[in-house]
C-alpha positions, 0 to 999 in steps of 0.5 A, spaced: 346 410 474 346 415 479 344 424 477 341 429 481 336 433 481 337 440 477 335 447 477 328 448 479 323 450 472 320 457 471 313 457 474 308 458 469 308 452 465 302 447 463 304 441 467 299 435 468 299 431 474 300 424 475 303 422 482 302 425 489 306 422 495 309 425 501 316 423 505 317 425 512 315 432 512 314 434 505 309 433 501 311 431 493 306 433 487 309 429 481 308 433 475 310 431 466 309 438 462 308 438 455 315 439 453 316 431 456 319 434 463 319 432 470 318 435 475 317 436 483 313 441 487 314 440 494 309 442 499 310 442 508 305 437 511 302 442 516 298 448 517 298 453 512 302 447 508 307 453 505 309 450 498 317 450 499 321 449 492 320 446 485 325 441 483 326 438 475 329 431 474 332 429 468 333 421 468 325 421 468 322 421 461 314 419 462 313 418 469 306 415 471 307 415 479 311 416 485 310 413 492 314 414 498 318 409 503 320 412 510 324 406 511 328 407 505 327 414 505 327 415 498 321 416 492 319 410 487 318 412 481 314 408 476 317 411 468 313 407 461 318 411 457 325 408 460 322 402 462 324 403 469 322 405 476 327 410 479 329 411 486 331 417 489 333 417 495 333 424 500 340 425 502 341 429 509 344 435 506 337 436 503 340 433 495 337 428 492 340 422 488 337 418 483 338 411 481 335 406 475 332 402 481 328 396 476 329 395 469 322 392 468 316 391 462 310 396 463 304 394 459 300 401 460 299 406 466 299 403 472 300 405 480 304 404 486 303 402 493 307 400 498 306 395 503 304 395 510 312 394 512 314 399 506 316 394 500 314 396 493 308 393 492 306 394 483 300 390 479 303 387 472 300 383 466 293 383 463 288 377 463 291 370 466 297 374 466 296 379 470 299 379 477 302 382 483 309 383 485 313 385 491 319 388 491 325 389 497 331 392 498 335 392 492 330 391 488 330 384 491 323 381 489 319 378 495 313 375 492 309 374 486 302 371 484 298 371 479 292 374 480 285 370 479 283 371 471 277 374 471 282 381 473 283 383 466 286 389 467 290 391 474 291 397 476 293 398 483 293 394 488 293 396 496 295 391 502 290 391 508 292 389 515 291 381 515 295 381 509 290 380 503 290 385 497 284 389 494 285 390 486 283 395 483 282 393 476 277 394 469 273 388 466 270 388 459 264 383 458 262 383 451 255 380 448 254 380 441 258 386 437 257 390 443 262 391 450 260 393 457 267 395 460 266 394 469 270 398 474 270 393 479 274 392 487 276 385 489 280 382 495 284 377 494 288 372 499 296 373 498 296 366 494 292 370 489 287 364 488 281 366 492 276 372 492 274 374 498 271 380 497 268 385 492 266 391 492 258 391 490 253 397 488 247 397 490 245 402 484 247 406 478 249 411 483 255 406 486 258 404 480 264 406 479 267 410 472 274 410 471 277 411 478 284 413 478 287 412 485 285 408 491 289 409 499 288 405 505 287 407 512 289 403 518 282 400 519 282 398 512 277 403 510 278 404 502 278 410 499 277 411 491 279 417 486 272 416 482 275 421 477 270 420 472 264 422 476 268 427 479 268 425 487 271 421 492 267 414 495 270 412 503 268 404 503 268 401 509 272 395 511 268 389 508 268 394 501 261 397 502 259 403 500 259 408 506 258 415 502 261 420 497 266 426 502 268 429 497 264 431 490 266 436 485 265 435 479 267 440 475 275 439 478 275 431 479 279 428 484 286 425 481 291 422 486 290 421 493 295 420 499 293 419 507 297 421 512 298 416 518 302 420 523 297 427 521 290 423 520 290 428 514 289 426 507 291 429 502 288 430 494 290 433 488 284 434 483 284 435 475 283 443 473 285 446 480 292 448 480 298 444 483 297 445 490 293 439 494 287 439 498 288 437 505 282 434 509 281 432 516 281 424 515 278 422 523 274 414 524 268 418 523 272 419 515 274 425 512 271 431 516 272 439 514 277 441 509 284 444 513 286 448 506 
């Protein structure tokens, strides 16, 4: 199915954000308003990081997340309303085409990646079901593993530079009539059969409340959108606790994407607009705000 992108909206309208991504040169904040619309903001990804156009999308009902691919040049997006992930490539006269990509089963909200070399990478099931695919070109599907059981509910999932997999997911430990609900960090092996490492805290402070969004860097430092507790935590390549770069509580952050080619990362947060926050993400981790 092919479309294109229509006519921008009015500004003004009460809109949700639910996924952020940037392709070459342009920053993509995805948006759903409260009239069932889709909707693009597209911001320059250098200083002063000027917002660009406002664009609408009409094949995509109940979009939960995009992700980019340069490879391809195109935007992933994942859609619980029609079942699908939508492709949209970005054509040299600056239009975009919009093709159904994947029909597939979606059980709940869940996340998009890709991986080191581009391809899509989606976590799918729950309990002894739940497992992580990778997808190609032409939708073609590379791997597929079952992820270990005691991964109760997957939500996303990011390729470090060995090729193993950190997952993060939610856990629900029941004893007796009451059930403790875990958010937890594991690596696993690109055969999904063993744990290597899990992110551990070391108190109450480190534990994790319902975290909305991980990004990787280079170096496989993890960094976490702990939206419940308002804050930002960067882990470092074992999945140790390093410290909380950004905490604000008031306006908890939502979606996260690092730029390689700036050393930036950008954020968007809950109750703060739709503009992103741009920071500079250095090996000493995320340094001072540029905007």
């Amino acid at each position: 199915m092919d479309n294109k992108f229509k006519a921008s909206l009015p500004l003004g309208k009460k809109e949700l954000v639910v996924g952020l991504t940037k392709l070459r040169s342009e920053i993509y904040i995805l948006c759903r308003t409260v009239a069932s619309e889709t909707v693009f903001r597209v911001f320059h990804d250098l200083y002063p990081f000027k917002f660009q156009k406002e664009i609408n999308v009409e094949s995509v009902t109940f979009p939960e997340d995009v992700i980019s691919s340069k490879k391809e040049n195109c935007l992933y997006v994942i859609d619980t309303g029609s079942h699908c992930i939508w492709k949209i490539i970005r054509e040299l006269d600056d239009t975009y085409q919009v093709k159904k990509w994947l029909s597939i089963d979606i059980d709940w909200s869940t996340v998009l990646s890709v991986t080191r070399d581009e391809n899509l990478l989606i976590v799918r099931g729950s309990g002894p079901l739940s497992r992580l695919e990778i997808y190609g070109k032409n939708a073609t599907r590379l791997l597929s593993i079952r992820l270990p059981p005691d991964i109760q509910f997957p939500q996303q999932a990011v390729e470090t530079s060995t090729g193993n997999f950190i997952i993060l997911h939610e856990r629900v430990d029941e004893t007796g009539a009451s059930a403790t609900y875990n958010w937890l960090l594991w690596e696993v092996t690109r055969d999904g059969k063993n744990v290597n490492r899990r992110y551990i805290p070391q108190n109450v402070e480190q534990e994790l409340n319902t975290p909305r969004h991980l990004s990787i860097d280079l170096d496989d430092r993890v960094l976490v959108a702990d939206t419940r507790k308002g804050r930002l935590l960067l882990l470092d390549c074992g999945l140790r606790w390093n410290r909380i770069p950004i905490h604000k509580r008031n306006h908890p952050p939502l979606r996260l994407c690092y730029d390689e080619a700036q050393m930036q990362l950008i954020v968007t947060f809950e109750l703060k607009g739709l503009r992103p926050r741009i920071y500079d993400f250095n090996s000493h981790g995320v340094d001072r705000r540029l905007r």
